[in-house]
MARMARMAR-156291 format. One record per atom (N, C-alpha, C): residue in one letter; z, y, x. Coordinates in steps of 0.05 Angstrom, whole numbers, padded with zeros to 5 digits, always signed. Each point is the difference from the previous one (the first is absolute). Layout:
aZYX...
***
This chain:
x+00000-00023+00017x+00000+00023-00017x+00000+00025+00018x-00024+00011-00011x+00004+00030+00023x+00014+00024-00016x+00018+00018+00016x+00020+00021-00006x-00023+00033+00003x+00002+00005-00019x-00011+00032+00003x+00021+00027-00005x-00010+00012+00016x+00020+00022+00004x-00002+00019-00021x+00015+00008-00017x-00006+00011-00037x+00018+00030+00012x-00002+00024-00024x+00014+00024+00003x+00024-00010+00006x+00020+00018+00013x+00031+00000+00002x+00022+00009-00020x-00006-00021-00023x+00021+00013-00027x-00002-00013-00007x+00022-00011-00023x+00014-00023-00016x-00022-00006-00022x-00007-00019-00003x-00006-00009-00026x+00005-00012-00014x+00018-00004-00003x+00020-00017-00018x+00002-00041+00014x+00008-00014-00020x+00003+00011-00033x+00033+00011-00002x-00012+00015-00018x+00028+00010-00005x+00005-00004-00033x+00022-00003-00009x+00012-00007-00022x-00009+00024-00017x-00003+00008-00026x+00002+00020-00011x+00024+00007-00018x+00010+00014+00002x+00028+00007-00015x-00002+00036-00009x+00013-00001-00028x+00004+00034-00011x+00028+00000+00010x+00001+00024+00011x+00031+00009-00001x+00008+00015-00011x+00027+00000-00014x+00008+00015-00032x+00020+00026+00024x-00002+00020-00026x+00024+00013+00012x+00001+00027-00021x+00023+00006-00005x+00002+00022-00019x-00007+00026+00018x-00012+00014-00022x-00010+00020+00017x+00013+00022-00026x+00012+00028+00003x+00003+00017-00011x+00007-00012-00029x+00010-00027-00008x+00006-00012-00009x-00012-00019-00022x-00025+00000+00003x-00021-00018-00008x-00014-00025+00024x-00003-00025-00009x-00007-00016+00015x-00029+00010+00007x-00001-00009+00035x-00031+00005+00010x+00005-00026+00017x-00027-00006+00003x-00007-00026+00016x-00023+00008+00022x-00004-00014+00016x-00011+00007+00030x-00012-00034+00004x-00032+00002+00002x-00002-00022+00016x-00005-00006+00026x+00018-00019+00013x-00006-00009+00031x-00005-00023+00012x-00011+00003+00021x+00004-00033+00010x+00011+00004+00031x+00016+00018-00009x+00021+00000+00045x+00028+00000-00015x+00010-00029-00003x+00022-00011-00012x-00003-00029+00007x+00027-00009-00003x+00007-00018+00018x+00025-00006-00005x+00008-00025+00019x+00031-00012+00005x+00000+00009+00031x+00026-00002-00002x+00015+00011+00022x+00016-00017+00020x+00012-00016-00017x+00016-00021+00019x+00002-00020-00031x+00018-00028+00005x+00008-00009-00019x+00010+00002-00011x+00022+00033+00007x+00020+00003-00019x-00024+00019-00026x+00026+00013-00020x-00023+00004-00025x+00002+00027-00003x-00017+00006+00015x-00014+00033+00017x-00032-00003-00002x-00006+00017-00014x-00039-00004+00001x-00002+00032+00017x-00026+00005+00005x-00003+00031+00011x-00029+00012-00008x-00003+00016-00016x-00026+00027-00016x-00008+00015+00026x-00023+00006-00003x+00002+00022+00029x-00023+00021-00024x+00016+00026-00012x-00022+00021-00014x-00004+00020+00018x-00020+00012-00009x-00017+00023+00019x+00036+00024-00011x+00000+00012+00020x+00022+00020-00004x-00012+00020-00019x-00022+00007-00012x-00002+00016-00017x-00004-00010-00028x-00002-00024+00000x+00003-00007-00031x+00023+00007-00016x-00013-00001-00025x+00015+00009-00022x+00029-00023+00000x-00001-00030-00001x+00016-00014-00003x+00017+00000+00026x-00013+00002+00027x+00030+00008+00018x+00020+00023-00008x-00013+00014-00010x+00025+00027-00009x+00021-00019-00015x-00011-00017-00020x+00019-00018-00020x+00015-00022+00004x-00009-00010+00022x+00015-00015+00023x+00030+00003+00019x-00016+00029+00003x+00022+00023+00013x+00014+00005-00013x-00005+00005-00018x+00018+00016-00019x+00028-00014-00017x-00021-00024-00007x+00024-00026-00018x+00004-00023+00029x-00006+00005+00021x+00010-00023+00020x-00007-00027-00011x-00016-00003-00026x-00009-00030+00000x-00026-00001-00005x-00015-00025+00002x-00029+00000-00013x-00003-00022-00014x-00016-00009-00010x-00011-00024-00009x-00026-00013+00016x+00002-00026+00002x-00033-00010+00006x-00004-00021-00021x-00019+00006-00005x-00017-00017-00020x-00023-00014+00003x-00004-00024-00002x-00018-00020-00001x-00029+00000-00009x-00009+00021-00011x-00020-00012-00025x-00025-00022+00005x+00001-00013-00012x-00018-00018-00008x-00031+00003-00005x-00021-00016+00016x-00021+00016+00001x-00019+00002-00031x+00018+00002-00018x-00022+00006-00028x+00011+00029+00001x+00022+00014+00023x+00011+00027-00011x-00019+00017+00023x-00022-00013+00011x-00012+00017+00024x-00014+00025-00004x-00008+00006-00026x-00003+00023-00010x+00026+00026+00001x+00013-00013-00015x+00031+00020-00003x+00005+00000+00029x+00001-00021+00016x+00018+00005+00025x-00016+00029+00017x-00032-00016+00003x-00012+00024+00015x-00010+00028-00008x+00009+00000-00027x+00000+00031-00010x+00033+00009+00009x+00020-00012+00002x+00029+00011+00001x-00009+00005+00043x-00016-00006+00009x-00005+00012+00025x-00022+00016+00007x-00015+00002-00027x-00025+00026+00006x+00010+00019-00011x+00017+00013-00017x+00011+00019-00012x+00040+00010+00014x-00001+00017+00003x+00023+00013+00004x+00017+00002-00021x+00027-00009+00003x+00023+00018-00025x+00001+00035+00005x-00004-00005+00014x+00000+00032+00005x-00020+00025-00019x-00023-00020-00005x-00020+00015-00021x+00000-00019-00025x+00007-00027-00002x-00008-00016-00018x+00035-00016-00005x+00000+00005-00028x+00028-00008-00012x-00009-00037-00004x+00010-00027+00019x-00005-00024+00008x+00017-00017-00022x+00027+00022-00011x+00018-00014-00006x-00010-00021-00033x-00030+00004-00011x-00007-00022-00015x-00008-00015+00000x-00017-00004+00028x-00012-00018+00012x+00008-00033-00013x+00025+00004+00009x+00013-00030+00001x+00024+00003-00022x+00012-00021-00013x+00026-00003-00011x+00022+00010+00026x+00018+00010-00004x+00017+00001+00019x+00030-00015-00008x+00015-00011+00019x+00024-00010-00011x+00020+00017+00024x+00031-00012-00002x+00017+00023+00021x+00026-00029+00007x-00005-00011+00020x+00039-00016+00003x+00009+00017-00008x+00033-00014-00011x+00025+00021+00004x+00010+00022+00014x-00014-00007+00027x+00007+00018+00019x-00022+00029-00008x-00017-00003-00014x-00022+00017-00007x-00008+00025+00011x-00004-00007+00027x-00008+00018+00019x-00035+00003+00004x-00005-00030+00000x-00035+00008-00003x-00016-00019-00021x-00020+00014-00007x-00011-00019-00024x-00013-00025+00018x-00009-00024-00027x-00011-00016+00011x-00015-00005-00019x-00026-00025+00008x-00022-00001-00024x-00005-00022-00012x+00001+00001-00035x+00012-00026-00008x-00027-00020+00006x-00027+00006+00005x-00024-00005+00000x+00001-00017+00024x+00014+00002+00018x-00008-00010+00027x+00021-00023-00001x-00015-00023+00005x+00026-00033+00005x+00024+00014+00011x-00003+00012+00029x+00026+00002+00019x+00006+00024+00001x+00026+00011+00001x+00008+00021+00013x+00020+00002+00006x+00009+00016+00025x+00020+00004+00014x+00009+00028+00000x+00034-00004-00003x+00006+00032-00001x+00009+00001+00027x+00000+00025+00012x+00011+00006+00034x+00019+00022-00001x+00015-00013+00022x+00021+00038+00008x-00009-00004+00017x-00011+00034+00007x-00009+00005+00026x+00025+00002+00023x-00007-00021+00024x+00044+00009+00023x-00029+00008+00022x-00025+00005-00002x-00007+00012+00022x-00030+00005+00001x-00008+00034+00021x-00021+00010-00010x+00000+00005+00029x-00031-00003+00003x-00006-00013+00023x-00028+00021+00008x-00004+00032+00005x-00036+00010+00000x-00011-00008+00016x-00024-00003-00001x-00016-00012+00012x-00030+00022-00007x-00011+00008+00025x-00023+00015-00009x+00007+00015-00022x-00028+00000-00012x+00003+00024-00034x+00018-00029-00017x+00018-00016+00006x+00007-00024-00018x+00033+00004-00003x+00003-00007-00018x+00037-00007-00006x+00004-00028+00002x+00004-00020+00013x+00027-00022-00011x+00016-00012-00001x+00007-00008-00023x+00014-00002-00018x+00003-00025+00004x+00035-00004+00010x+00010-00035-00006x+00016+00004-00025x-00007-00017-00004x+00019-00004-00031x+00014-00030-00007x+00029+00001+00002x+00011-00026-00016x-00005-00008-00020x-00016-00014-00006x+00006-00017-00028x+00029-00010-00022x-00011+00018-00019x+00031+00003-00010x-00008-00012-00032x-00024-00013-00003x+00000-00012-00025x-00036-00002+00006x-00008-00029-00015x-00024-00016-00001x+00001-00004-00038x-00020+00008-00006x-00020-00014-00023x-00021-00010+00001x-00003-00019-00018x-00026-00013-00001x-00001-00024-00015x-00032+00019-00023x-00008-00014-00020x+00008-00033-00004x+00017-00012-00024x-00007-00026+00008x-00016-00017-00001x-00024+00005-00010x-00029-00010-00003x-00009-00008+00027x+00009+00024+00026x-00010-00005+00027x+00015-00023+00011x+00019+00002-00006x+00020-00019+00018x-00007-00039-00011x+00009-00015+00027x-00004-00027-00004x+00034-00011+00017x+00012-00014-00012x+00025-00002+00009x+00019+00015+00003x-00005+00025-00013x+00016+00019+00004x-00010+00019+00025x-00020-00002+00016x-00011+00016+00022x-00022+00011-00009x-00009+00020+00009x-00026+00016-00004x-00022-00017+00011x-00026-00004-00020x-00018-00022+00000x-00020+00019+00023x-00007+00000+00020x-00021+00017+00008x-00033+00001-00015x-00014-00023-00002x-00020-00007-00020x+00006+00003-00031x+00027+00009-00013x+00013+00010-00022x-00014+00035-00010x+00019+00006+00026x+00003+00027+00004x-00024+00012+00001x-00027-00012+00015x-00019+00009-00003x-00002+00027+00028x+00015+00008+00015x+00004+00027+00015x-00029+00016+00010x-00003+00023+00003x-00015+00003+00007x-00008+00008+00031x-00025-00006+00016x+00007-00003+00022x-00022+00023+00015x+00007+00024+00021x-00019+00013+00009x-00015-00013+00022x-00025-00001+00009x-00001-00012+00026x-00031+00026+00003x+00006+00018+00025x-00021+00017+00014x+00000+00024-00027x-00032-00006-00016x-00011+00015-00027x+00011-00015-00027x+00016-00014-00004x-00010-00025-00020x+00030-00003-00005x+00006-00001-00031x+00020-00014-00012x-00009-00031-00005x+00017-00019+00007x-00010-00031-00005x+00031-00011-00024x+00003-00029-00003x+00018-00007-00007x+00003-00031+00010x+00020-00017+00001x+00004-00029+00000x-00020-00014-00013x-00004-00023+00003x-00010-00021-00016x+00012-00032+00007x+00013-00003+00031x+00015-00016+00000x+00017-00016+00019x+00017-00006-00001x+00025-00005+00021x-00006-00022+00028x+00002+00015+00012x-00014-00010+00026x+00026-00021+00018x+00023+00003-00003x+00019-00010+00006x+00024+00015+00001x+00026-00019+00016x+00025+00011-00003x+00006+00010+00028x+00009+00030+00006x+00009+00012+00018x+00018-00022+00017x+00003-00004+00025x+00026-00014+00013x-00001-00027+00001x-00033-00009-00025x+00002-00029-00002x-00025-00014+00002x-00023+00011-00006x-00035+00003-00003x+00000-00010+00036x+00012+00019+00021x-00008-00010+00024x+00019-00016+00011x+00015-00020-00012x+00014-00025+00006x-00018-00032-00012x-00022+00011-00015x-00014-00023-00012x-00017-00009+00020x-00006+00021+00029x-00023-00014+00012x+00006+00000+00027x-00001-00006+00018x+00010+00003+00029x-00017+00021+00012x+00007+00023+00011x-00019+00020+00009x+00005-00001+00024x-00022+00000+00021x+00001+00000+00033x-00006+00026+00011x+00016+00013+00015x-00003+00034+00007x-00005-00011+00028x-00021+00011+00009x-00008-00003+00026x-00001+00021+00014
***
């Protein structure tokens, strides 16, 4: 297999996720794909452009939401990242729901979501982020199989370069897929 030398920038794939956050006290959503886990403990991390509308709401209420959606919501998701809260009121976009703790909205539309307290803000370039503890998980139970989030359920949607894609099917088990075959590293 020959290696070609391509531009110097990420192309994914990267997960797609909205991130919720009250803004001037109406829910706005932001879509990204520079989000992620952090370690094993239950800390995910958003990285928003510092001038968005939803970092102010981030800042402001110290929590956010990330949300899952599912790729039949690829419409809604990539309009909630071509339009600004700043000129465009987002908050009907989606159903919104609030934990107890009801610091940031979340979207009843999307299988998964995670609420966060932000314990650390991290700039980076024109970027903010944002670690956030996980301080409460939902998710649809239609997605789930055993009680875990079904990935081929959930449907997620996936960026890779120009291109939103989605699953179609489970390729194996993390930690266990490369114990089925003997691999020789030379």
């Amino acid at each position: 297999m020959m290696k070609i030398k391509i531009e110097n920038r990420p192309f994914g794939p990267f997960p797609t996720v909205l991130v919720g956050a009250d803004v001037n006290g109406k829910p706005n959503y932001a879509t990204l794909g520079a989000y992620g886990v952090v370690s094993m403990k239950p800390v995910l991390y958003i990285s928003l452009k510092s001038t968005h509308h939803t970092t102010a709401g981030v800042k402001e209420n110290g929590y956010f939401s990330v949300n899952i959606p599912s790729a039949d919501l690829v419409q809604k998701t990539d309009y909630c990242g071509i339009v600004s809260g700043k000129t465009t009121n987002k908050s009907n976009v989606f159903a919104s729901f609030y934990d107890d703790i009801g610091k940031a909205p979340m979207i009843s539309e999307c299988p998964i979501n995670y609420l966060c307290k932000v314990i650390q803000t991290i700039p980076i370039f024109d970027f903010e982020m944002f670690l956030g503890e996980i301080v409460a998980v939902y998710a649809n139970e239609q997605c789930l199989s055993d009680g875990r989030p079904d990935p081929i359920k959930i449907d997620p949607i996936i960026m890779m370069d120009l291109n939103y894609c989605n699953l179609n099917q489970v390729l194996g088990t993390p930690f266990k897929i490369g114990r089925s075959e003997v691999i020789r590293c030379k």
